[in-house]
GUMARBA-961214 format. One record per residue (C-alpha): residue in one letter; z, x, y. Coordinates in steps of 0.5 Angstrom, whole numbers, padded with zeros to 4 digits, always signed. Example, Ala and Ser with C-alpha at 12.3 -4.5 7.8 and 13.67 -1.06 7.14 Angstrom:
<rs>
A+0016+0025-0009/S+0014+0027-0002/
</rs>
This chain:
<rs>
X+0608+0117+0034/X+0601+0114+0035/X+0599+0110+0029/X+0601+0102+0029/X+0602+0103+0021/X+0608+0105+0024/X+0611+0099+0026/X+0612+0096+0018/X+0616+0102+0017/X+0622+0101+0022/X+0629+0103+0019/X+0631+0099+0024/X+0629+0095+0030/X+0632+0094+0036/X+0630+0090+0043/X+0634+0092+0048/X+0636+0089+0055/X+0636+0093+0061/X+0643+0095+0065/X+0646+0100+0070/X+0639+0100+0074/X+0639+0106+0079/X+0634+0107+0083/X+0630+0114+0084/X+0626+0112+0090/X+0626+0106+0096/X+0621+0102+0095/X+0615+0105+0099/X+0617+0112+0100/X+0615+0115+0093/X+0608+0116+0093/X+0602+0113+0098/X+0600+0105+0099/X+0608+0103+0098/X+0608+0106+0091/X+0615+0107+0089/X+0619+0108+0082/X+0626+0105+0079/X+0629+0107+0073/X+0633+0103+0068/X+0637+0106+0062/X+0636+0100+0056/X+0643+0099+0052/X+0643+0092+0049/X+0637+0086+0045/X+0632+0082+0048/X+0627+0082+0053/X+0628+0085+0060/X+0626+0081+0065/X+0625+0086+0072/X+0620+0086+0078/X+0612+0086+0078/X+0610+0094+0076/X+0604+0096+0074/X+0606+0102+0070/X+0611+0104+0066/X+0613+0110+0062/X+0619+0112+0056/X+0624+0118+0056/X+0629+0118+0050/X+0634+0123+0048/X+0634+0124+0040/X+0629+0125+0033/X+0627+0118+0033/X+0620+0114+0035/X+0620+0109+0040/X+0616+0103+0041/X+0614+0098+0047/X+0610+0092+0049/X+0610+0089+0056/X+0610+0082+0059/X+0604+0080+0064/X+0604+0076+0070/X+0599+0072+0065/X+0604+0071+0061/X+0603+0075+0055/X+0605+0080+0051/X+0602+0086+0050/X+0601+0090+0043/X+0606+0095+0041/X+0605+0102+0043/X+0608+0109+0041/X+0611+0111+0048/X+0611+0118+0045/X+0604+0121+0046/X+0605+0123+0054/X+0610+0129+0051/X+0604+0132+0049/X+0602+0133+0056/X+0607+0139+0058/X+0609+0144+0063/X+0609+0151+0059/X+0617+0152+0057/X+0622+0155+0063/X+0617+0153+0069/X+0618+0145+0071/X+0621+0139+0069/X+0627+0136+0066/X+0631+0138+0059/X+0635+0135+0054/X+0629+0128+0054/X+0623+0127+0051/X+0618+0124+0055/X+0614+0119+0054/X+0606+0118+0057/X+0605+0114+0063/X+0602+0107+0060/X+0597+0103+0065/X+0600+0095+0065/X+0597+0092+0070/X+0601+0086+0073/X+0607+0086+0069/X+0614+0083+0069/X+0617+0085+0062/X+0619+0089+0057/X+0621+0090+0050/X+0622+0096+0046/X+0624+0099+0039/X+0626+0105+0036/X+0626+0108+0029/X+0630+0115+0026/X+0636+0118+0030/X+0635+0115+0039/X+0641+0115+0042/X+0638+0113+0050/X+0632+0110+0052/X+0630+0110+0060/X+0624+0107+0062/X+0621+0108+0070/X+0617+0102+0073/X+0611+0104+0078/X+0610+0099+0083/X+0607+0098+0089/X+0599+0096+0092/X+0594+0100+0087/X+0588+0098+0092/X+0583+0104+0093/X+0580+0105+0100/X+0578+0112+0100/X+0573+0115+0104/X+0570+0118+0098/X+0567+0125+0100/X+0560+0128+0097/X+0560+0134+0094/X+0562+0141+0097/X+0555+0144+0094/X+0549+0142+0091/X+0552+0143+0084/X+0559+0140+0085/X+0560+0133+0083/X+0564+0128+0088/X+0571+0128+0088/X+0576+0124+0091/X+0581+0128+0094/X+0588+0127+0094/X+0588+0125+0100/X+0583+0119+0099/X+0587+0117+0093/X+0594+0117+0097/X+0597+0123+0095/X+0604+0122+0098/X+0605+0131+0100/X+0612+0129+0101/X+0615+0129+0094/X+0612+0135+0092/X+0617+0140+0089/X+0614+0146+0089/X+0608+0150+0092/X+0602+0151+0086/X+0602+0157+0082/X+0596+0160+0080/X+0592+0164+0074/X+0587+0170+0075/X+0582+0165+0073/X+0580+0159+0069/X+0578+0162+0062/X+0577+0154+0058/X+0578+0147+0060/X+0582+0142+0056/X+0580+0134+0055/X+0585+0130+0055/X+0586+0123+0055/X+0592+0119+0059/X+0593+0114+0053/X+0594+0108+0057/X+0590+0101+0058/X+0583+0102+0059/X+0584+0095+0062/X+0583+0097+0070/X+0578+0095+0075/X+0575+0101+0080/X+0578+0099+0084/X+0585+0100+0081/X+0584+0107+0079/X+0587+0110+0085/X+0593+0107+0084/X+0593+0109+0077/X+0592+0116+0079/X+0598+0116+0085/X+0602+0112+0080/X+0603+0117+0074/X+0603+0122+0080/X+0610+0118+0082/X+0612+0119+0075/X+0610+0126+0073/X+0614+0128+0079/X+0620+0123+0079/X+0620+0120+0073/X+0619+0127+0069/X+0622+0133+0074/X+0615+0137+0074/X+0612+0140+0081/X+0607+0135+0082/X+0602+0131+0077/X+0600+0135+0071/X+0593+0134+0071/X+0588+0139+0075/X+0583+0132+0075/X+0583+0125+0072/X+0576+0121+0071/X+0576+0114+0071/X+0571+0110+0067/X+0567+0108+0072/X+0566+0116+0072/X+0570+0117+0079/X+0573+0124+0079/X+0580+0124+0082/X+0583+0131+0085/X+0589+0133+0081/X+0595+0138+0082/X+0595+0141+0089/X+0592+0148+0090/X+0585+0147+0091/X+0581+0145+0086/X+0576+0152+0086/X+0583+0156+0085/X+0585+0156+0078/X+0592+0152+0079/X+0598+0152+0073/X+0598+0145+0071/X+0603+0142+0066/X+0597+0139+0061/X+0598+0144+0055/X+0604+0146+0053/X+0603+0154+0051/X+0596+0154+0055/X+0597+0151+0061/X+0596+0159+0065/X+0588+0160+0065/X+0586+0153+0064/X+0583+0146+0067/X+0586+0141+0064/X+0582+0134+0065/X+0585+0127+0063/X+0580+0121+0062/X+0583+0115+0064/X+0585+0110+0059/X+0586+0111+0051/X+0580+0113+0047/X+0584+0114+0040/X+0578+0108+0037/X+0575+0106+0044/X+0569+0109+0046/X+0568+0114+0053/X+0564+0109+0058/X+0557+0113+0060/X+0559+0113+0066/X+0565+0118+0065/X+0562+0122+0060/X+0557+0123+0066/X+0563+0124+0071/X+0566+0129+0065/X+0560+0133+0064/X+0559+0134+0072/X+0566+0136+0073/X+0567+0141+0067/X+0559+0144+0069/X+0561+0146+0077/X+0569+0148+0075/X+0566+0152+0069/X+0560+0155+0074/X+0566+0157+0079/X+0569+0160+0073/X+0563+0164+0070/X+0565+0161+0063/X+0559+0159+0058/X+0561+0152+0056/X+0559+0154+0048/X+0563+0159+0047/X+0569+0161+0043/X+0575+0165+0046/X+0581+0168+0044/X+0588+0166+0048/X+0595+0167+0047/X+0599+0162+0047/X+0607+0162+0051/X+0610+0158+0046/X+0610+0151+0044/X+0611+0147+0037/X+0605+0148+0033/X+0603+0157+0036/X+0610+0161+0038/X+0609+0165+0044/X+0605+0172+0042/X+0600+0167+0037/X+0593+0170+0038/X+0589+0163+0039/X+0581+0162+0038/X+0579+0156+0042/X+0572+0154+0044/X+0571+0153+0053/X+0572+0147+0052/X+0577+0144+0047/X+0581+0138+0046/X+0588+0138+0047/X+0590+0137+0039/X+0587+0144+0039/X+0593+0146+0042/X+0598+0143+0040/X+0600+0138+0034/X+0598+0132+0038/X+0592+0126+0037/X+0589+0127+0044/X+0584+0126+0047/X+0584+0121+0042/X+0580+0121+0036/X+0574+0118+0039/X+0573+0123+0045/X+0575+0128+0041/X+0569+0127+0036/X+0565+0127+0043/X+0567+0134+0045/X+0560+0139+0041/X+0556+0134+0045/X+0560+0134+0051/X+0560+0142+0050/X+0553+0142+0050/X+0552+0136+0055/X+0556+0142+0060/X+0552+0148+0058/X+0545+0145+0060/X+0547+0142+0066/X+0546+0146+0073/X+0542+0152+0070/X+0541+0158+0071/X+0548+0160+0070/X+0551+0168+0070/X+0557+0169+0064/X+0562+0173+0063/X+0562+0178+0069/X+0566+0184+0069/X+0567+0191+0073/X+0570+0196+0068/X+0572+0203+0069/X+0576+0206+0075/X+0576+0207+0081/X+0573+0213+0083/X+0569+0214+0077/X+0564+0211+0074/X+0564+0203+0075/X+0560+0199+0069/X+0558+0192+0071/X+0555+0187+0065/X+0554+0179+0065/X+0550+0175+0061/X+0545+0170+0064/X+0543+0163+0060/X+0535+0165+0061/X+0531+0171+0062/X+0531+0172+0070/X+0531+0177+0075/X+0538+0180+0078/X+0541+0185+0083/X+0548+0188+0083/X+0550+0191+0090/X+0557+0194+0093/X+0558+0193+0100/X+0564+0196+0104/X+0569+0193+0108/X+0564+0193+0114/X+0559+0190+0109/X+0554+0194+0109/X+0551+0196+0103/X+0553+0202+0099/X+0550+0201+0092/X+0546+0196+0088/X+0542+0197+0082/X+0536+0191+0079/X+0534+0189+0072/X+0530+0183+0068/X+0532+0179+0063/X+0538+0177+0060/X+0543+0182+0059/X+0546+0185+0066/X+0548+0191+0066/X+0549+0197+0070/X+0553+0202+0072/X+0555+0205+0079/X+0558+0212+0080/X+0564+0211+0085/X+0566+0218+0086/X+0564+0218+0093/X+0567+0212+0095/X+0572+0212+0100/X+0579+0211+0096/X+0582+0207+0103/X+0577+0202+0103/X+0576+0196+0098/X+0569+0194+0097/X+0566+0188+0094/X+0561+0186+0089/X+0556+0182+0087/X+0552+0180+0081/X+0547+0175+0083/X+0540+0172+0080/X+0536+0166+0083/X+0539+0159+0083/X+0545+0162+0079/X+0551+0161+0083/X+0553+0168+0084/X+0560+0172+0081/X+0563+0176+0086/X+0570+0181+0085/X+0573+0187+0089/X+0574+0195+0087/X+0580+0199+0090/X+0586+0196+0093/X+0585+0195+0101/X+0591+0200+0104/X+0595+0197+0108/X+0595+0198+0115/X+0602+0204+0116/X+0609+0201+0117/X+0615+0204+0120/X+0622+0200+0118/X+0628+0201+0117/X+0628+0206+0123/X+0636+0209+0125/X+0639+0215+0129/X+0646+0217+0127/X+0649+0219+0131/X+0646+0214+0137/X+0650+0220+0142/X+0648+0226+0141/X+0651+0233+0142/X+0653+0240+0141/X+0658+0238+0135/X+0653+0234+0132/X+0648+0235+0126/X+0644+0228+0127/X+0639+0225+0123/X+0633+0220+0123/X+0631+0216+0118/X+0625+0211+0116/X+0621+0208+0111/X+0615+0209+0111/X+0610+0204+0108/X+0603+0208+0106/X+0602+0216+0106/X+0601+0217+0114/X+0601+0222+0119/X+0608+0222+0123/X+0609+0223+0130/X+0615+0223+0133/X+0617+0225+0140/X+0622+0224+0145/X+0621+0219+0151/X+0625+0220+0158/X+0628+0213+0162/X+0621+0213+0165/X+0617+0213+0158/X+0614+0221+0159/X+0614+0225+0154/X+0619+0230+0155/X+0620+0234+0147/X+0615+0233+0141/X+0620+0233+0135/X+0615+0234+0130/X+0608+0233+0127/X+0607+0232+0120/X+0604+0228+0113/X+0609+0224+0110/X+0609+0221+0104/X+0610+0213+0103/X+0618+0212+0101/X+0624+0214+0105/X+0625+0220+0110/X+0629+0223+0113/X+0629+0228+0119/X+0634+0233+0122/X+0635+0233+0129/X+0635+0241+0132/X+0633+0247+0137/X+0632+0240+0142/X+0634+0243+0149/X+0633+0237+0154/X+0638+0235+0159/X+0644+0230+0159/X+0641+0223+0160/X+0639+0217+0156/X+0632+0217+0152/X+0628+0214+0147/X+0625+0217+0139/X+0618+0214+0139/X+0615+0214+0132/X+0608+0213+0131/X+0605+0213+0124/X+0598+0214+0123/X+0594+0212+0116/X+0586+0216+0114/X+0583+0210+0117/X+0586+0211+0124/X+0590+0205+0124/X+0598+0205+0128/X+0604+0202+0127/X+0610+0205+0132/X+0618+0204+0132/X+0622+0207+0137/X+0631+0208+0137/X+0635+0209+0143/X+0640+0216+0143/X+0643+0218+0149/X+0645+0227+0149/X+0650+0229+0153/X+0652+0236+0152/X+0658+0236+0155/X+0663+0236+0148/X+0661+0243+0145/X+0666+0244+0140/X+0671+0240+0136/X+0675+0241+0130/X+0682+0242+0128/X+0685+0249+0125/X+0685+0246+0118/X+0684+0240+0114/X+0691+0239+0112/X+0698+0242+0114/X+0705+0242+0113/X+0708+0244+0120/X+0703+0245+0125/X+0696+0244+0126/X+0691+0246+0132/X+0687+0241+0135/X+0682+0245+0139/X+0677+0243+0143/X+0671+0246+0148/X+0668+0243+0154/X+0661+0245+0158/X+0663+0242+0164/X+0669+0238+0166/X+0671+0230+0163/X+0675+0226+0163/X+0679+0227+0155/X+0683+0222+0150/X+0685+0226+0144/X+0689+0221+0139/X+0691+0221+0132/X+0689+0215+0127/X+0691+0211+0122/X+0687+0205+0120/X+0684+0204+0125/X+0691+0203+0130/X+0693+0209+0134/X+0699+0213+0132/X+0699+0217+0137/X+0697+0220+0144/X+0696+0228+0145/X+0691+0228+0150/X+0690+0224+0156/X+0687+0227+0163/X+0682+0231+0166/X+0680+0237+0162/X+0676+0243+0166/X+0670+0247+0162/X+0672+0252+0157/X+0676+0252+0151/X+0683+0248+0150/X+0688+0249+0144/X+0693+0243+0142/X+0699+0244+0137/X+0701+0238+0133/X+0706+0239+0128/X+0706+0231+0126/X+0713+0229+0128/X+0715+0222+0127/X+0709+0220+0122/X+0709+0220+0114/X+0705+0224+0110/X+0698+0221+0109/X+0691+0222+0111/X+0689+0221+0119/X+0683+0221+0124/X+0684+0227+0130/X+0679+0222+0135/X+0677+0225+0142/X+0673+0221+0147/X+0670+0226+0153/X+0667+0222+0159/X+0663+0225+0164/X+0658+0222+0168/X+0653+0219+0162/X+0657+0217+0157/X+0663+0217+0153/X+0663+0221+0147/X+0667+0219+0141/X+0668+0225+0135/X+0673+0224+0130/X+0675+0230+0124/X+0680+0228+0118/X+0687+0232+0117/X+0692+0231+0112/X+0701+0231+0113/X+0702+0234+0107/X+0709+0237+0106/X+0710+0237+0099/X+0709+0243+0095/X+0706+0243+0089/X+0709+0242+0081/X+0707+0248+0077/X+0710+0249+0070/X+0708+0253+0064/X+0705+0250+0058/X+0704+0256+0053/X+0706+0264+0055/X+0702+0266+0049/X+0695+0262+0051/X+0697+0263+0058/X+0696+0255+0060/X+0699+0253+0066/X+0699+0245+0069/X+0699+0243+0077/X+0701+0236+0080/X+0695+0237+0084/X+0689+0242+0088/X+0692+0248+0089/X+0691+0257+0090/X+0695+0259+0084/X+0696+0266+0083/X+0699+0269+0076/X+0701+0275+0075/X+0700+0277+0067/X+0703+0283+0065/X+0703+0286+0071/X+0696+0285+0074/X+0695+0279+0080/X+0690+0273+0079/X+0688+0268+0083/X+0686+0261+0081/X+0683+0255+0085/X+0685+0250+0081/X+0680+0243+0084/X+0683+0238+0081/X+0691+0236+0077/X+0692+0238+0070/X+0692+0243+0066/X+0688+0250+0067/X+0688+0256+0063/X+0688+0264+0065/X+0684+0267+0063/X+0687+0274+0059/X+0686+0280+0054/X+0691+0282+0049/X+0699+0279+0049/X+0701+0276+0055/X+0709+0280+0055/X+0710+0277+0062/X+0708+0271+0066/X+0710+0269+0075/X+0706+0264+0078/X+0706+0259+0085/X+0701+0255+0087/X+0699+0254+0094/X+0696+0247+0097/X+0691+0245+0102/X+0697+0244+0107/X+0701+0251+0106/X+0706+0248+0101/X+0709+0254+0096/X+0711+0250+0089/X+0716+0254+0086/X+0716+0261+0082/X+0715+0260+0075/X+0717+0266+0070/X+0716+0267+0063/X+0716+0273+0058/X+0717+0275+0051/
</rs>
C-alpha cells in the first residue's frame, strides 16, 4: 500500500509499544563502520521510544497493511508510510529468504529514536528491524576499469561486512534486460550518508529478510554516486533478489530515495544513464529494444508466462507494484534512449548458431554502418578463420568441419571503437582421468580369476603394465582404446615370478595429455588349487587342496566370522592333499572352508562355501492325472510314469509338473538335494 488516502480509510488503528526485544547482531559486528541490526516484535499502544537508528524496516505476518512514521533526533515526527512497498523487491521463489513474513522495504530515517505504527484488515504480528551505527563515507573511490565504464564504488569502499554473506553468488548465462528500481525510502540524506545508506539495507536484506546478500546488483544515489551491489563481480551476470519471477538474466538498479512524486536529481539520471550504458555494452544488448522473457513465477506472471519487455524496464513492469515510483518511471523512454546514445558504437545481439563440426553462422547488428571482422583462433591462438564485411548487419558463416573436435576455440566479432563480443565453440576435453582404480584380488594366485577395475574420465588410449620392486617393467598387460565410463579387465596368461609388484595404468587422450594410477598386488603361485568335492553334503565331504611348493597351511571351517573348526595346521610339502570332513558336532547351515598357505612371500587366504545339509527333501504328489508334483525345497526328481524314467532338476520349492502324453496309469517319484539326502518314495496309480 503506497497511497496516503489510505490512511482515512483504516478499519482499525493501533499504535503499538515494543516488547520482548531480541537482538539479531552485536552492536558492530553486522556490517562495516559498526553498523549493527536489533529487532523488536511490537505488541501493546503508544509510541516506542529505542536507541538512535538510522534505518528501519517492517515484517508482519497476515493480509492486512501496515503504517509507520518515526520520531527524529530533532524531535519530529515524520509523515506516515506504507511499509509495504520493499516486498516488491524479492528473490525468485525456492532460493532465499525467509517464509511465512511480509516484508516491508528498508526506510532511510536519519537520526531517530522512535516509532509509531498501524495497521489495517487482518495482521496478527509486526516486527521492525533498527539499523544503527556510523553512516559516514570515507572511501577511496575508484575510477572506472575502462574508458566506457562509470566510477563505481566498490563494496569494499562502502564498508561491505563480507562475513555475513550467506551464500556464494549464482550466476546466469548473461545479462538480458536491466530493471530500474527505486529504494522508497527518504530522499533526505547527504553524500556523505550514502554508504551508509548502502551498508544499512545490506544489513537488513541479509539479517533482517534472510537473503544471500543485498538484492541490488547496483544502487545510485542522488548526487549520481554508483555503489556496487550483491557480490560477484559487477561484469558477470550475478541472480539478485530485485524482481521476483525475473531476477535470472537481469540487472537490477535501485535509485536511492523515493521518487513516486519527486523528481530523479540530474546527477542520478546521469549516473543511471552511464551504469546502464557500460552494463548493457557488456552484455551486447541494445537498450530500445523489446525482448521475450519467461517469468519463474510470481503474483502478477505464473511460472511458464512468455513476458515481452523492453531492455530496460521498470520494476512495475514485472510486477504489481508502483516501483520505480511514478515519476521515475515516466522518465524510463528518455532514459532508454538517453543509454542507447551513450558510448557508441555498440554491436547487438551477437550469436554463433549452428553445430560444432559443420557450418557455424555468426550475426550481429551494429548501431551504424561501420567496417567488421570475425575470426576464430584455437586454443593456441592462432587464427584458423576470419570473415570481413561493411555495414550494419554482420553476417557470416565458418564451415568448422575440419576443426579439431578436442579443441575449443574462440571467436570474436569486433568493428572499430565498439567494444567487442566474444563466445566459445566445442567444449574443451578435459584432460584423462584414472579413478577408482581396484585389483581384486591384491594376491594373486593360480586359484584366482582376478579382475582390474577403473573409471575412466575421457576416451583414451590405456596402458597397463606390471612393475617389479625396482619400477622396471617386467609384463605388458594390455594396450587398447577405452571409452569413457567404467572398465573392467581380466587378469590372465601373466606368468612372472612370486614376489610383490605394482599394476601401472597410463591413460593417454588425442592431445597426448596423461593421467597415471597404479595398485599394488602381490603373486604368489604356490596355492595351485583349492575346492571341496561338493558345495553341500549330508555325511562326508573332501576338502582338497594343491600345493606347487612346500608351505606352511591352516584349513578351517567358519561360521560368522568365529572358527568352528580346525582341520589342518602343519607343514604341507608340494603335490596334492585330500581331506575328509563329515561335519561332526556342528548343525546343519551354511559355512566357509578357508585356507591360509605361508611361504616365503606371503600369506594367501582363499575361502569356498559348503553346506551341512541332512535333511532329505519332502516330496508329495498333487494330481496323478496332470502328473503334478511339490518339493519342500531345490532338488533332482526322478518320476517314473507309466513305466518309463524322467529326471527333473526343480530350482526352486514349490509345485512342478511332468511333462507326459496320454493317461498317467502309474507314478514313482524321490527327489534328491544338493547334499546327497533322498526324500521318501512316492507311489500312485489308477
Amino acid at each position: 500500500m503506497r497511497c496516503p488516502r489510505a490512511c482515512a480509510t483504516l478499519d482499525r488503528v493501533r499504535l503499538l509499544l515494543a516488547s520482548a526485544a531480541f537482538v539479531l547482531a552485536a552492536p558492530g559486528t553486522a556490517a562495516g563502520a559498526g553498523l549493527s541490526l536489533n529487532a523488536r516484535d511490537l505488541r501493546t499502544a503508544a509510541p516506542l521510544h529505542v536507541k538512535r537508528f538510522q534505518l528501519v524496516g517492517l515484517h508482519w505476518r497476515g493480509s492486512g497493511t501496515v503504517l509507520f512514521r518515526t520520531h527524529s533526533l530533532r524531535g519530529r515526527w515524520s509523515a506516515w508510510r506504507a511499509a509495504a512497498p520493499g516486498e516488491d523487491d524479492l528473490p525468485d521463489r525456492g532460493t532465499e529468504g525467509l517464509r511465512g513474513w511480509r516484508i516491508g522495504a528498508p526506510f532511510w530515517t536519519g537520526g531517530s529514536d522512535a516509532i509509531q505504527y498501524r495497521t489495517a484488515g487482518r495482521v496478527t504480528r509486526v516486527r521492525a528491524f533498527f539499523v544503527r551505527g556510523s553512516s559516514g563515507l570515507s572511501p577511496r573511490i575508484r575510477r572506472g576499469q575502462t574508458a566506457t565504464a562509470p566510477t563505481i564504488i566498490t563494496r569494499a569502499e562502502w564498508g561491505a561486512n563480507e562475513s555475513i554473506r550467506r551464500a556464494a553468488p549464482r550466476y546466469a548465462d548473461n545479462v538480458h534486460v536491466a530493471i530500474v528500481h527505486h529504494t522508497a525510502g527518504s530522499n533526505s540524506y547527504t553524500a556523505s550518508q550514502s554508504a551508509g545508506i548502502v551498508r544499512a539495507i545490506y544489513v537488513y536484506h541479509v539479517q533482517g529478510n534472510g537473503w544471500n546478500d543485498v538484492g541490488y546488483n547496483f544502487l545510485v544515489d542522488k548526487y549520481g554516486q554508483i555503489f556496487e551491489g550483491r557480490y560477484g563481480g559487477m561484469t558477470r551476470a550475478v541472480i539478485g533478489a530485485h524482481a521476483m519471477g525475473f531476477n535470472v538474466g537481469s540487472v537490477g538498479v535501485s535509485v536511492i530515495g523515493n521518487y513516486s512524486a519527486a523528481t530523479v536529481t540530474p546527477a542520478a539520471r546521469a549516473a543511471l544513464v552511464s551504469l546502464l550504458a557500460w552494463r548493457l555494452d557488456l552484455a551486447h544488448v541494445d537498450p530500445v529494444s523489446r525482448l521475450v522473457r519467461v517469468s519463474t513465477g510470481n503474483p502478477r506472471y505464473p511460472a511458464g508466462t512468455a513476458v515481452t519487455l523492453n531492455a530496460v524496464s521498470g520494476h512495475r513492469d514485472t510486477y504489481p507494484t508502483s516501483c520505480p515510483g511514478t515519476s521515475l518511471y515516466a522518465q524510463l523512454p528518455a532514459i532508454r534512449t538517453a543509454v542507447a546514445r551513450t558510448g557508441l558504437p555498440k554491436i547487438y545481439e551477437p550469436v554463433a548458431s549452428g553445430s560444432f563440426g559443420g557450418p557455424i553462422r555468426f550475426t550481429a547488428r551494429l548501431s551504424s554502418s561501420a567496417p567488421w571482422t570475425v575470426t576464430v583462433r584455437d586454443e593456441s591462438g592462432a587464427v584458423v578463420a576470419s570473415g570481413a564485411g561493411t555495414g550494419t548487419a554482420i553476417d557470416w558463416t565458418w564451415d568448422s568441419s575440419g576443426s579439431d573436435p578436442t579443441q575449443q576455440y574462440t571467436w570474436t566479432i569486433a568493428a572499430p571503437e565498439a567494444r567487442s563480443a566474444t563466445g566459445t565453440l566445442g567444449a574443451p576435453l578435459p584432460p584423462p582421468a584414472l579413478q577408482q582404480v581396484k585389483l581384486v584380488p591384491a594376491v594373486v594366485t593360480p586359484v584366482d580369476r582376478p579382475k582390474l577395475t577403473y573409471r575412466l574420465k575421457t576416451r583414451s588410449l590405456v596402458t597397463a603394465t606390471l612393475l617389479g620392486e625396482s619400477g622396471a617393467v617386467v609384463a605388458t598387460l594390455f594396450r587398447k582404446l577405452k571409452k569413457p565410463g567404467l572398465q573392467t579387465y581380466a587378469w590372465t596368461g601373466v606368468t612372472v615370478p612370486d614376489g610383490h609388484y605394482r599394476v601401472q595404468l597410463v591413460a593417454q587422450d588425442a592431445r597426448g595429455r596423461q593421467a597415471g594410477a597404479s595398485v599394488p598386488v602381490t603373486i604368489d603361485g604356490t596355492l595351485a588349487s583349492f575346492a571341496p568335492s561338493a558345495t553341500a553334503f549330508s555325511r562326508q565331504v573332501e576338502l582338497g587342496f594343491a600345493l606347487n611348493a612346500p608351505a606352511h597351511v591352516l584349513l578351517r571351517i567358519v561360521s560368522g566370522g568365529v572358527t568352528t573348526a580346525t582341520l589342518l595346521d602343519a607343514d604341507a610339502a608340494a603335490g596334492s592333499q585330500q581331506i575328509e570332513w563329515d561335519g561332526s558336532g556342528l548343525p546343519d547351515g551354511r559355512y566357509n572352508v578357508v585356507v591360509s598357505v605361508t611361504d616365503a612371500v606371503t600369506t594367501v587366504t582363499r575361502s569356498r562355501p559348503v553346506r551341512i545339509d541332512r535333511v532329505a527333501p519332502v516330496l508329495r504328489l498333487r494330481s496323478l492325472r496332470s502328473a503334478l508334483l511339490w518339493v519342500s525345497e531345490p532338488a533332482r526328481v526322478t518320476v517314473v510314469l507309466n513305466g518309463r524314467a524322467r529326471r527333473v532338476t526343480v530350482k526352486r520349492r514349490g509345485a512342478f509338473s511332468v511333462w507326459h502324453r496320454g493317461t498317467v496309469r502309474t507314478l514313482r517319484a524321490f527327489a534328491v538335494d544338493a547334499a546327497g539326502n533322498r526324500s521318501r518314495v512316492v507311489r500312485a496309480s489308477r
